[in-house]
DRENDREN-291349 format. One record per atom (N, C-alpha, C, O, CB): residue number from 1; residue in three letters; atom name; x, y, z. Coordinates in nm, 2 decimals. Glycine has a CB too. Example, Ala and Ser with C-alpha at 12.3 -4.5 7.8 and 13.67 -1.06 7.14 Angstrom:
+-----+---------+-------+--------+--------+--------+
: num : residuo : atomo :     xx :     yy :     zz :
+-----+---------+-------+--------+--------+--------+
:   1 :     ALA :     N :   1.32 :  -0.57 :   0.78 :
:   1 :     ALA :    CA :   1.23 :  -0.45 :   0.78 :
:   1 :     ALA :     C :   1.32 :  -0.33 :   0.78 :
:   1 :     ALA :     O :   1.42 :  -0.33 :   0.85 :
:   1 :     ALA :    CB :   1.13 :  -0.45 :   0.90 :
:   2 :     SER :     N :   1.28 :  -0.22 :   0.71 :
:   2 :     SER :    CA :   1.37 :  -0.11 :   0.71 :
:   2 :     SER :     C :   1.29 :   0.00 :   0.79 :
:   2 :     SER :     O :   1.34 :   0.11 :   0.80 :
:   2 :     SER :    CB :   1.41 :  -0.06 :   0.57 :
+-----+---------+-------+--------+--------+--------+
//
This chain:
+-----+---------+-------+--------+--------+--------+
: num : residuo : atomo :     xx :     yy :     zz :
+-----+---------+-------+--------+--------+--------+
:   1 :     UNK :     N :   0.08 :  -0.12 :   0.00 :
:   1 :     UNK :    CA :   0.00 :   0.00 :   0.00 :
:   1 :     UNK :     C :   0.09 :   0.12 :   0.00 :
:   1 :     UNK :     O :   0.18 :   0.14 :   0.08 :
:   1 :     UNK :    CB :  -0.10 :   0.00 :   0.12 :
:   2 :     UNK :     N :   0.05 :   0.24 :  -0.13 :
:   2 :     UNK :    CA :   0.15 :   0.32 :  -0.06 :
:   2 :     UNK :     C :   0.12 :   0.45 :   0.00 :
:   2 :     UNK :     O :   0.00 :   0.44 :  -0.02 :
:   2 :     UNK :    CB :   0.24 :   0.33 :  -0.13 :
:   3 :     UNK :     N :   0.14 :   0.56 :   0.05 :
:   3 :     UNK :    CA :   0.15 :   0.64 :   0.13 :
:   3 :     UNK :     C :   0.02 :   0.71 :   0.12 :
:   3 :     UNK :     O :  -0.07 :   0.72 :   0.21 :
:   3 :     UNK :    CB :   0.26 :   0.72 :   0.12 :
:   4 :     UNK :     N :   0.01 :   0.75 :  -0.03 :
:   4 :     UNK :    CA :  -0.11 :   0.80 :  -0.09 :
:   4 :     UNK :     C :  -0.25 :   0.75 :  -0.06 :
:   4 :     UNK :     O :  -0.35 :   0.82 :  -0.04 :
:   4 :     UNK :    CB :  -0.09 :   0.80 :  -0.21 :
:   5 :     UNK :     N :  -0.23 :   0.62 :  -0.07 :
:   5 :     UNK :    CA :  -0.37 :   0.50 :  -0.02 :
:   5 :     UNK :     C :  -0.39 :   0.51 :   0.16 :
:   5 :     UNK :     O :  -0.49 :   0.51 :   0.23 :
:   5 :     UNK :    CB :  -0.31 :   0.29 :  -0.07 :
:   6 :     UNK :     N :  -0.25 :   0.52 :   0.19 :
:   6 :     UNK :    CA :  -0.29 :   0.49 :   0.35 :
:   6 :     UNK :     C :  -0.32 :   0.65 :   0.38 :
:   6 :     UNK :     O :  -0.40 :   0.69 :   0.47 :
:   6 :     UNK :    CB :  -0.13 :   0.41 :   0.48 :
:   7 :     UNK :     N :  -0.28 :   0.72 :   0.32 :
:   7 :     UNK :    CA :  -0.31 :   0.85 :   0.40 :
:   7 :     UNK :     C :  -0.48 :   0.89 :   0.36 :
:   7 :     UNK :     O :  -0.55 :   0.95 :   0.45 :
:   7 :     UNK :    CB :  -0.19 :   1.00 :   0.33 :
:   8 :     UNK :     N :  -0.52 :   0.86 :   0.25 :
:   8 :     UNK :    CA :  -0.66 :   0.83 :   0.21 :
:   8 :     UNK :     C :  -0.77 :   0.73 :   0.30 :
:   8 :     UNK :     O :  -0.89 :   0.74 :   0.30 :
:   8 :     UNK :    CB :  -0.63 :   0.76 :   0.08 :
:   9 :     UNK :     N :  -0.69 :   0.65 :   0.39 :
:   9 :     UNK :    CA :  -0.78 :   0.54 :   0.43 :
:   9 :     UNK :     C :  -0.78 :   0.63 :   0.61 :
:   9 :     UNK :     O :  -0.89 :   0.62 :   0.67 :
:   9 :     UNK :    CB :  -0.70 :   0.35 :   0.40 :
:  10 :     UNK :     N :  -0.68 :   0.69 :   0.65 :
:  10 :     UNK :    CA :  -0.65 :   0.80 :   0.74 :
:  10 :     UNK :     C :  -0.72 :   0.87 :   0.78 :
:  10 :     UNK :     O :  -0.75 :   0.90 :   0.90 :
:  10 :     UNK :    CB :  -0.60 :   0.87 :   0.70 :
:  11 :     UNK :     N :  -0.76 :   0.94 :   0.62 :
:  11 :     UNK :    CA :  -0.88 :   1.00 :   0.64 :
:  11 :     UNK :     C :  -1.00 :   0.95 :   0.64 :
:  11 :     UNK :     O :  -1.08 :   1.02 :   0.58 :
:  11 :     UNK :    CB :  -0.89 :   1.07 :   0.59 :
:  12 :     UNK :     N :  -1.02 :   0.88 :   0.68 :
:  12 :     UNK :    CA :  -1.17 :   0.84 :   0.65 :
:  12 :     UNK :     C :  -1.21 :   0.78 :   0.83 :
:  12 :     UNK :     O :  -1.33 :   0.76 :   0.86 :
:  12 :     UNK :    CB :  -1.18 :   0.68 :   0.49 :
:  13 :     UNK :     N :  -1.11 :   0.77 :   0.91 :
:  13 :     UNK :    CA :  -1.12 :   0.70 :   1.02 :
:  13 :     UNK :     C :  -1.16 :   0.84 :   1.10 :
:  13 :     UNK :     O :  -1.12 :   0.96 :   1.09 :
:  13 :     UNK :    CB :  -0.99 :   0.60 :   1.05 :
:  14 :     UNK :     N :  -1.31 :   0.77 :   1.22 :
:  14 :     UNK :    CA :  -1.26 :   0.91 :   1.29 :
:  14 :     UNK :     C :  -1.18 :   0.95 :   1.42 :
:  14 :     UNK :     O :  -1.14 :   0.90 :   1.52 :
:  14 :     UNK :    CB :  -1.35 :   0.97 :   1.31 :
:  15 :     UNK :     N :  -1.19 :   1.09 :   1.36 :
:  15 :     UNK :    CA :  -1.05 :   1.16 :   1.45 :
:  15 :     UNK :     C :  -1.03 :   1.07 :   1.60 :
:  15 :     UNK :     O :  -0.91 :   1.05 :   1.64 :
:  15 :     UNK :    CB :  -1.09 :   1.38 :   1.51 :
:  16 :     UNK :     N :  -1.15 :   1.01 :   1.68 :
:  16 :     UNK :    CA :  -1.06 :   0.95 :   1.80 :
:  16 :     UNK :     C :  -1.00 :   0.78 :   1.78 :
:  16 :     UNK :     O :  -0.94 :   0.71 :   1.87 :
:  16 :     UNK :    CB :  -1.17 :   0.96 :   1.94 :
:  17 :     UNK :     N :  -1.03 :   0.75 :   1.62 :
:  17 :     UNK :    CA :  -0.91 :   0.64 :   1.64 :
:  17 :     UNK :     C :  -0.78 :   0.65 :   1.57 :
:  17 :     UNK :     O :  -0.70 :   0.57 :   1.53 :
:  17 :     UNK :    CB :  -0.95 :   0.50 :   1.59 :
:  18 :     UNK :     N :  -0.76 :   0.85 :   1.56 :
:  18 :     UNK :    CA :  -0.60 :   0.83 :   1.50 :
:  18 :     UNK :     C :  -0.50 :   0.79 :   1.61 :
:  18 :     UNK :     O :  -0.40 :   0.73 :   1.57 :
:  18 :     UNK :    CB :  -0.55 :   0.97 :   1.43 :
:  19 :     UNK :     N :  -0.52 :   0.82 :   1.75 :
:  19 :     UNK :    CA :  -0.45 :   0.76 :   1.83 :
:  19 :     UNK :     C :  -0.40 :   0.62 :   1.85 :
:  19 :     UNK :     O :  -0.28 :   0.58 :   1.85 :
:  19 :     UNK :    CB :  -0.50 :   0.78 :   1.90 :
:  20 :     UNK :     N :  -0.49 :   0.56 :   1.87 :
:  20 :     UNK :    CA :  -0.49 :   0.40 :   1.82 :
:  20 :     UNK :     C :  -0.42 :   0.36 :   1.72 :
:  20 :     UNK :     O :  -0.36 :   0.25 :   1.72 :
:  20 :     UNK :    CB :  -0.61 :   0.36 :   1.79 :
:  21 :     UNK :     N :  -0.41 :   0.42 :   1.62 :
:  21 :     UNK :    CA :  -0.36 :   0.40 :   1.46 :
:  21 :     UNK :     C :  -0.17 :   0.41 :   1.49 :
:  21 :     UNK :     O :  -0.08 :   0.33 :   1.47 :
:  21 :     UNK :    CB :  -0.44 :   0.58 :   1.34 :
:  22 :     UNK :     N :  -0.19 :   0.60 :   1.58 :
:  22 :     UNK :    CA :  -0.06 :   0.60 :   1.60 :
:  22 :     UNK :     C :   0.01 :   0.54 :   1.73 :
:  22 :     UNK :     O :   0.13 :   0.57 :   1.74 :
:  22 :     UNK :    CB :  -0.03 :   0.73 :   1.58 :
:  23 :     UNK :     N :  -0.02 :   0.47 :   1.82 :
:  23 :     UNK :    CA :  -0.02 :   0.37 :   1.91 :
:  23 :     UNK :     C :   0.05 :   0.24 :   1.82 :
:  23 :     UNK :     O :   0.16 :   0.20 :   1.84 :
:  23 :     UNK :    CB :  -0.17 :   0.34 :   1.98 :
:  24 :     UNK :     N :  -0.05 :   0.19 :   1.69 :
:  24 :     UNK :    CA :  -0.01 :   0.11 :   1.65 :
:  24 :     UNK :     C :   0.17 :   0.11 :   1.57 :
:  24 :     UNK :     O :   0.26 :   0.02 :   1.56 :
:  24 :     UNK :    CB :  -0.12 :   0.09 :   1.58 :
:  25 :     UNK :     N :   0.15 :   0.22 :   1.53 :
:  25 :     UNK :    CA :   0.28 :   0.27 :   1.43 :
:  25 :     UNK :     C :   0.41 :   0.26 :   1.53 :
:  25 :     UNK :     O :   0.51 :   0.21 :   1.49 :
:  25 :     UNK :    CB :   0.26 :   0.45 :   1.38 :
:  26 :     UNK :     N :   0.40 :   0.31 :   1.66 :
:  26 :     UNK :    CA :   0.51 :   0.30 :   1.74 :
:  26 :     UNK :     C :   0.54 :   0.15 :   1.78 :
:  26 :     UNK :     O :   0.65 :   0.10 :   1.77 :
:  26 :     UNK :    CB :   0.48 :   0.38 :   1.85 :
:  27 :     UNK :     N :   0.41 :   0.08 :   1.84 :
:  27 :     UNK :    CA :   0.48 :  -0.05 :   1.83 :
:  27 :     UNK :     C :   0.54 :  -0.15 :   1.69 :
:  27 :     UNK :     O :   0.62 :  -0.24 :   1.71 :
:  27 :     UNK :    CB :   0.39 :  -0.13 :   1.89 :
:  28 :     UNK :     N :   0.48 :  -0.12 :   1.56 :
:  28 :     UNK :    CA :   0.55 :  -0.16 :   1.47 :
:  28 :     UNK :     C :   0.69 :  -0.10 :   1.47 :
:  28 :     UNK :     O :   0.79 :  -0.18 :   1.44 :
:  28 :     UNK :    CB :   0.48 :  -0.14 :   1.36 :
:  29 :     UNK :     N :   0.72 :   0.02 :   1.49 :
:  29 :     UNK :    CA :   0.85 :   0.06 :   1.50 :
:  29 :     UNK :     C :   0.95 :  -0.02 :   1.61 :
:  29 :     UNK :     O :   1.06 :  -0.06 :   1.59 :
:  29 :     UNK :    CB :   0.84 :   0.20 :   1.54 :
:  30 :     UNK :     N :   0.88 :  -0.03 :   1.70 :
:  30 :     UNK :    CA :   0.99 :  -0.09 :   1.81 :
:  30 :     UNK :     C :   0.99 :  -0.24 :   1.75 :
:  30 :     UNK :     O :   1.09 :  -0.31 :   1.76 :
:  30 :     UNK :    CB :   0.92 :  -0.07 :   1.99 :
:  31 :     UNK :     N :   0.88 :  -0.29 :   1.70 :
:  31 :     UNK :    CA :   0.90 :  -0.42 :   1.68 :
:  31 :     UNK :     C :   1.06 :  -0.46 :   1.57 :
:  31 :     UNK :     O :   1.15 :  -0.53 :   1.59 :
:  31 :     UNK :    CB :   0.76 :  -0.47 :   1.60 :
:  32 :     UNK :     N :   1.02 :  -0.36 :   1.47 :
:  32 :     UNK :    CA :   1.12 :  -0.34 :   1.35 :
:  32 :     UNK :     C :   1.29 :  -0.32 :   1.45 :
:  32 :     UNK :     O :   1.40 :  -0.36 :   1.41 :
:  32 :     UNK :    CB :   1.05 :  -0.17 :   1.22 :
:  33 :     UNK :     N :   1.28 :  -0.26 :   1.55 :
:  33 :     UNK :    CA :   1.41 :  -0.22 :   1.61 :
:  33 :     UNK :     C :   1.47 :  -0.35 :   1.70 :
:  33 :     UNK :     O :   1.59 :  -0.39 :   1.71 :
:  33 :     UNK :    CB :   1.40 :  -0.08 :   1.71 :
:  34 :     UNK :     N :   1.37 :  -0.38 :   1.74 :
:  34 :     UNK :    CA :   1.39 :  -0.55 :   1.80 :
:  34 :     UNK :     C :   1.43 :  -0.61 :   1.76 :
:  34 :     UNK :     O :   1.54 :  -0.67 :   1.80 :
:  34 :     UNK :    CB :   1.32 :  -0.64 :   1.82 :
:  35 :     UNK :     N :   1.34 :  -0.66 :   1.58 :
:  35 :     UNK :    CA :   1.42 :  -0.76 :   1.54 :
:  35 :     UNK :     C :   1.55 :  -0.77 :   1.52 :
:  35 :     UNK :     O :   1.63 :  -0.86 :   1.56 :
:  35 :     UNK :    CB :   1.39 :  -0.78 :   1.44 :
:  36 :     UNK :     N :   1.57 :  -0.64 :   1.44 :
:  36 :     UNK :    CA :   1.70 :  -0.59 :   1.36 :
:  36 :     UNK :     C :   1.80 :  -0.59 :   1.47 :
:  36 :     UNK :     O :   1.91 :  -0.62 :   1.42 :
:  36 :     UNK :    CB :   1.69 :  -0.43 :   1.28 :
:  37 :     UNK :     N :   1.81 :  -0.57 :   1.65 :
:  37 :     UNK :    CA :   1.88 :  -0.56 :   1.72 :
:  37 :     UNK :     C :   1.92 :  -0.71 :   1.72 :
:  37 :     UNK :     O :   2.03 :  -0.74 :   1.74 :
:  37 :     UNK :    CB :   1.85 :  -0.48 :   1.82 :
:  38 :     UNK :     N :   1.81 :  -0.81 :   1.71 :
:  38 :     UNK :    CA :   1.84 :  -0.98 :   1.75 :
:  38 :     UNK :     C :   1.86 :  -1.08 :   1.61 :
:  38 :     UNK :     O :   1.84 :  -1.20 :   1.61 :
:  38 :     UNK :    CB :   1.68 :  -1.05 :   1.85 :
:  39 :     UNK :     N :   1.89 :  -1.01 :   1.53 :
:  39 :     UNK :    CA :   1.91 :  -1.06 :   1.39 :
:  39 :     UNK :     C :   2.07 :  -1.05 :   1.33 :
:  39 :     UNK :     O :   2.11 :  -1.08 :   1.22 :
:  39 :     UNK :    CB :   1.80 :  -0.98 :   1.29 :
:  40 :     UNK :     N :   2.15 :  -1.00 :   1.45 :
:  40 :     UNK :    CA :   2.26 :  -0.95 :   1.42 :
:  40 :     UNK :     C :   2.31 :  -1.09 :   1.33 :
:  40 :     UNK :     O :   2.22 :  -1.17 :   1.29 :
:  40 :     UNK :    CB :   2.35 :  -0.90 :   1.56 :
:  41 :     UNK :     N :   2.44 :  -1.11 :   1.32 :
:  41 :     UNK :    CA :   2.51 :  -1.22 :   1.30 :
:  41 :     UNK :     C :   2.57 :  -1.29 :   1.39 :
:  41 :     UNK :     O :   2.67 :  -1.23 :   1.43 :
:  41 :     UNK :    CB :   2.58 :  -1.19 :   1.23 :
:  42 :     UNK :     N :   2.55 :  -1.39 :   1.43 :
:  42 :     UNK :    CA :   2.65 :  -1.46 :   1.53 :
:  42 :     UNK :     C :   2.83 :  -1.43 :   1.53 :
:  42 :     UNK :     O :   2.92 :  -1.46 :   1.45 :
:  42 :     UNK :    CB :   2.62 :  -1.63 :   1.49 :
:  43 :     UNK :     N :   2.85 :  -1.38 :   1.62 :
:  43 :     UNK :    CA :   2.97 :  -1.37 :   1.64 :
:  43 :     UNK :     C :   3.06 :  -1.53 :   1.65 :
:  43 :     UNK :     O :   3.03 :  -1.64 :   1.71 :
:  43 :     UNK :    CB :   2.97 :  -1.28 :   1.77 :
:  44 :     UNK :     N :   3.16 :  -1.49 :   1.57 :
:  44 :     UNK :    CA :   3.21 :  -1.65 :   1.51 :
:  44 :     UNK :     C :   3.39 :  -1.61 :   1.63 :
:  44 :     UNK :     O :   3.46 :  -1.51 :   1.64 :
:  44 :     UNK :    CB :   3.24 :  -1.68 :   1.24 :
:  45 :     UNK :     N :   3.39 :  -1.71 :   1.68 :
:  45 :     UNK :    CA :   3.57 :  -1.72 :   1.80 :
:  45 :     UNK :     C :   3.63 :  -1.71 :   1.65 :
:  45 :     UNK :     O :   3.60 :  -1.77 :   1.55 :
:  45 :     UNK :    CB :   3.64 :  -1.93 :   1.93 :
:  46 :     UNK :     N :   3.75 :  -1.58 :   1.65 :
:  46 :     UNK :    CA :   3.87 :  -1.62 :   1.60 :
:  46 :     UNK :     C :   3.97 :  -1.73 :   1.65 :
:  46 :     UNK :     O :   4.03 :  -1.72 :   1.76 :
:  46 :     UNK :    CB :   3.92 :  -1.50 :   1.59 :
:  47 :     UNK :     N :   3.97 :  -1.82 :   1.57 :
:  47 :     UNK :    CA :   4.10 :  -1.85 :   1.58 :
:  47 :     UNK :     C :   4.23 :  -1.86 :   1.59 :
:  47 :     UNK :     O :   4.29 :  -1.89 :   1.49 :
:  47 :     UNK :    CB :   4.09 :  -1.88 :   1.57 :
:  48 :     UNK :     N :   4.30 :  -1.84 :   1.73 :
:  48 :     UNK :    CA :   4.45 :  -1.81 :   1.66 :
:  48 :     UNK :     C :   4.45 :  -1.66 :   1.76 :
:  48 :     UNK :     O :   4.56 :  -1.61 :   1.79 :
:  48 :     UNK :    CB :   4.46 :  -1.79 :   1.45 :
:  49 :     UNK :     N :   4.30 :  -1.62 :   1.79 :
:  49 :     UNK :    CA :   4.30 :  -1.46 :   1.84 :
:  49 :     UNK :     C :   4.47 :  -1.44 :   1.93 :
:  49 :     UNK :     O :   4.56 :  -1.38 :   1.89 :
:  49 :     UNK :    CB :   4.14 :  -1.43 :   1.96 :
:  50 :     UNK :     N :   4.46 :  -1.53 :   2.07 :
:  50 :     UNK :    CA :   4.58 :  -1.52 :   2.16 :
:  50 :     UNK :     C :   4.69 :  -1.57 :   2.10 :
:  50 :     UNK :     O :   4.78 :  -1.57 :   2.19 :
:  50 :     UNK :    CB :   4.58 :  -1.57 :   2.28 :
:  51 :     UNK :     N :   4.71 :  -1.61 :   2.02 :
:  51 :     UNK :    CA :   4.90 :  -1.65 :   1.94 :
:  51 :     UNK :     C :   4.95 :  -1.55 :   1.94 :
:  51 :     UNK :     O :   4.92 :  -1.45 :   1.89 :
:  51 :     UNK :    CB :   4.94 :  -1.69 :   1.78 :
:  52 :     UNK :     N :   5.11 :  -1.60 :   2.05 :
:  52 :     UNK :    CA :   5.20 :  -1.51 :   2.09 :
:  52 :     UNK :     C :   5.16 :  -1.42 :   2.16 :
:  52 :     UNK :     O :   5.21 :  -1.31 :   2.13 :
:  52 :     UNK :    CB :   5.27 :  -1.47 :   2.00 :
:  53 :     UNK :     N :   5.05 :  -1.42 :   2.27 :
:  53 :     UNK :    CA :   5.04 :  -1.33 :   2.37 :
:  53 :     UNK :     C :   5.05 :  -1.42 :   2.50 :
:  53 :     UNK :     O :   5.01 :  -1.35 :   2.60 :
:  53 :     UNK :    CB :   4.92 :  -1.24 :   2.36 :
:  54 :     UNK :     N :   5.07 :  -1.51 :   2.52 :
:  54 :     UNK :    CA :   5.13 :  -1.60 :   2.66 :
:  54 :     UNK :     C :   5.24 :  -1.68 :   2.63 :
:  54 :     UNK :     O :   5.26 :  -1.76 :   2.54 :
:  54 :     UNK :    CB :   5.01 :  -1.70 :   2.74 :
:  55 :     UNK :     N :   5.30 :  -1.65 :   2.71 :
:  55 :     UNK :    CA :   5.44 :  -1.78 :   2.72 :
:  55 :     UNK :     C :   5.37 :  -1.95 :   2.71 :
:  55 :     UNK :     O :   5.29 :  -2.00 :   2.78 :
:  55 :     UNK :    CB :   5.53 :  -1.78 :   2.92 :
:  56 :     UNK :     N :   5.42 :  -2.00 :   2.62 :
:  56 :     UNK :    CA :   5.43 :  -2.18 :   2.64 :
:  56 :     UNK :     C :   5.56 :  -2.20 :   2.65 :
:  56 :     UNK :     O :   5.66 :  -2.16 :   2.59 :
:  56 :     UNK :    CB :   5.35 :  -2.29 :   2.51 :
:  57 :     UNK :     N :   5.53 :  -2.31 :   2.77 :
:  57 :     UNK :    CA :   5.65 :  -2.35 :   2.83 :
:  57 :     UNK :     C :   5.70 :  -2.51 :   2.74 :
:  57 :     UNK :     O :   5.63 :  -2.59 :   2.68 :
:  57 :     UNK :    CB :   5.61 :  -2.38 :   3.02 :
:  58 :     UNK :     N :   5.82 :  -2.52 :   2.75 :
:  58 :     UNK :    CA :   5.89 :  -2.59 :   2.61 :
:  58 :     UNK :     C :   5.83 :  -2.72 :   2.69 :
:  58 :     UNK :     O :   5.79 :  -2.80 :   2.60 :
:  58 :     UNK :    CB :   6.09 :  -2.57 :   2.57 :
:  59 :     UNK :     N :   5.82 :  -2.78 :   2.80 :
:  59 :     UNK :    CA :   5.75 :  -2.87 :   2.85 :
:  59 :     UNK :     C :   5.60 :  -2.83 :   2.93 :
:  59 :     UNK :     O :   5.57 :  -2.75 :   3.02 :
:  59 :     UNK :    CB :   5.85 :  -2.94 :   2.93 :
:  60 :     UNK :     N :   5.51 :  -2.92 :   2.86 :
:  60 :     UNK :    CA :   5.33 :  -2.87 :   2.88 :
:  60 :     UNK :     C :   5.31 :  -2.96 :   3.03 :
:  60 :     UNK :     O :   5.22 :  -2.94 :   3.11 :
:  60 :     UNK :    CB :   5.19 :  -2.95 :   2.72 :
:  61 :     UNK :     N :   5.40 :  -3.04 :   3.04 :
:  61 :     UNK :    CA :   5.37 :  -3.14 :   3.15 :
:  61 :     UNK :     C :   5.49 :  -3.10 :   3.31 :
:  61 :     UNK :     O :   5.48 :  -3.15 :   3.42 :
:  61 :     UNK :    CB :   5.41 :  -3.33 :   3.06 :
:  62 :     UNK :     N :   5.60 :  -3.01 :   3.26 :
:  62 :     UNK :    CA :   5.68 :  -2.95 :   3.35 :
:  62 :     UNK :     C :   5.56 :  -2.96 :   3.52 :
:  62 :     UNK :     O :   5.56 :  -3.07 :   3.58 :
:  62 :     UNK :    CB :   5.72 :  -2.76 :   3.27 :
:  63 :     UNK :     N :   5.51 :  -2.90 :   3.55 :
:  63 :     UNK :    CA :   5.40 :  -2.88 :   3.69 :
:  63 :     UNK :     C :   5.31 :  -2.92 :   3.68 :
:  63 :     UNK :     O :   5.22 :  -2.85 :   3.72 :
:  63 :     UNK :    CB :   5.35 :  -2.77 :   3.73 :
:  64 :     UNK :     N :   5.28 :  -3.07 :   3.63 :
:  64 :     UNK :    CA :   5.19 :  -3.19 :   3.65 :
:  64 :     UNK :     C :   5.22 :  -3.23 :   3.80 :
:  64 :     UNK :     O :   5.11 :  -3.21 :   3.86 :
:  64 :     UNK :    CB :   5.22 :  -3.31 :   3.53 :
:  65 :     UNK :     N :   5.27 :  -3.25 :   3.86 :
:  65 :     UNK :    CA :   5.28 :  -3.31 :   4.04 :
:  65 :     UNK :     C :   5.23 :  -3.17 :   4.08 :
:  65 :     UNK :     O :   5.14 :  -3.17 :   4.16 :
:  65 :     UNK :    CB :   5.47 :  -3.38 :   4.13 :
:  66 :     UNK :     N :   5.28 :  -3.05 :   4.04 :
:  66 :     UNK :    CA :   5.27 :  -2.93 :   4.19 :
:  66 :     UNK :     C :   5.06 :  -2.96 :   4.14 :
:  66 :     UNK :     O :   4.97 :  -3.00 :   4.22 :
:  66 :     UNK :    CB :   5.38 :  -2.66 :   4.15 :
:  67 :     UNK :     N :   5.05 :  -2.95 :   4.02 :
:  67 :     UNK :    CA :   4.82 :  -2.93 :   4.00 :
:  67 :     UNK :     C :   4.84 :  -3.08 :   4.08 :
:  67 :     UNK :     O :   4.92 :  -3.02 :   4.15 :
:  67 :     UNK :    CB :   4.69 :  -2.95 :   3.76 :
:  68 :     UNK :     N :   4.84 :  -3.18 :   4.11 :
:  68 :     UNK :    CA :   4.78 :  -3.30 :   4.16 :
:  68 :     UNK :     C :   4.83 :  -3.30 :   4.28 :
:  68 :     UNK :     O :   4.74 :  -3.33 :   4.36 :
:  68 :     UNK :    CB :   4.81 :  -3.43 :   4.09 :
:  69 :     UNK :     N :   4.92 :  -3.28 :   4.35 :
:  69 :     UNK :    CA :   4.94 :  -3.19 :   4.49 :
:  69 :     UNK :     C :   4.82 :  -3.07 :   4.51 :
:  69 :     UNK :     O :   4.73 :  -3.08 :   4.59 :
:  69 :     UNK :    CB :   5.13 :  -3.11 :   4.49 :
:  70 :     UNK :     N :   4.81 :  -2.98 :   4.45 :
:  70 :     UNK :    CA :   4.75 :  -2.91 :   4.45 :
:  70 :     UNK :     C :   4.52 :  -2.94 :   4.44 :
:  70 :     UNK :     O :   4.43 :  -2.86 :   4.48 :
:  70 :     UNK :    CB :   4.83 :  -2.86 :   4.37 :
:  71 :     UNK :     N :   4.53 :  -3.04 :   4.39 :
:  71 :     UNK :    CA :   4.39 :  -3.09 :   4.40 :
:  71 :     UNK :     C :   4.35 :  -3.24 :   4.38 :
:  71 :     UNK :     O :   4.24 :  -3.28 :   4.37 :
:  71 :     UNK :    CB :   4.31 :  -3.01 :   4.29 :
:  72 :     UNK :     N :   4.46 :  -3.31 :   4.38 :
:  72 :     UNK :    CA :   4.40 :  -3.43 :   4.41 :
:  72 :     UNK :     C :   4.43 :  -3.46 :   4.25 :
:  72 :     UNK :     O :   4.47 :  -3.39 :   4.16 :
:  72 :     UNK :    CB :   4.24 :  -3.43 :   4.48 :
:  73 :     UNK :     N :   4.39 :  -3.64 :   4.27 :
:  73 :     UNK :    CA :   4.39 :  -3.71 :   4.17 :
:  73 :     UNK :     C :   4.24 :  -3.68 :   4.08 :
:  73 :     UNK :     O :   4.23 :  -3.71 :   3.96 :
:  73 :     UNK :    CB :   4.42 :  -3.85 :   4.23 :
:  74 :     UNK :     N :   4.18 :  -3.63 :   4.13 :
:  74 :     UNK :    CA :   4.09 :  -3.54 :   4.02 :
:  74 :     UNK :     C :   4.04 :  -3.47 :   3.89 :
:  74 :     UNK :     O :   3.93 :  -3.45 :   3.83 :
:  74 :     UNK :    CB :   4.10 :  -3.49 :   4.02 :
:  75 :     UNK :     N :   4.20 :  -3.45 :   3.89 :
:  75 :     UNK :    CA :   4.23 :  -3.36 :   3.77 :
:  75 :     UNK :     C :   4.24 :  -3.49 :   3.64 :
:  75 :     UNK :     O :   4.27 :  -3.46 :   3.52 :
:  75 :     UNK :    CB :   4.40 :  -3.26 :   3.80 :
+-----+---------+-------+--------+--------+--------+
//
């Protein structure tokens, strides 16, 4: 429908349901802002993001006894 038709059909309603009308308009608006806010794109993990921002230790297993001292056979 376009502007010309709805503003035509506008007028024809009376004056105490243009409120209602524009009641309706605002929640279509907010609806339209909703979606568009929850339709984003899933944010995807880079991989690789932290490479070369922490030390690895040339042995991964070096302080394997201090964690099993530290919490038990558990781990």
């Amino acid at each position: 429908m376009s502007y010309t038709v709805l503003e035509k059909e506008l007028k024809t309603l009376p004056k105490e349901y243009l409120d209602c009308v524009a009641e309706y308009v605002e929640l279509l608006k907010y609806k339209i802002s909703f979606l568009n806010e929850n339709q984003s794109p899933k944010k995807v993990p880079v991989i690789g993001l932290a490479k070369n921002k922490f030390p690895v230790p040339e042995d991964i297993h070096a302080y394997d006894d201090e964690i099993i001292n530290m919490f038990g056979d558990s781990v």
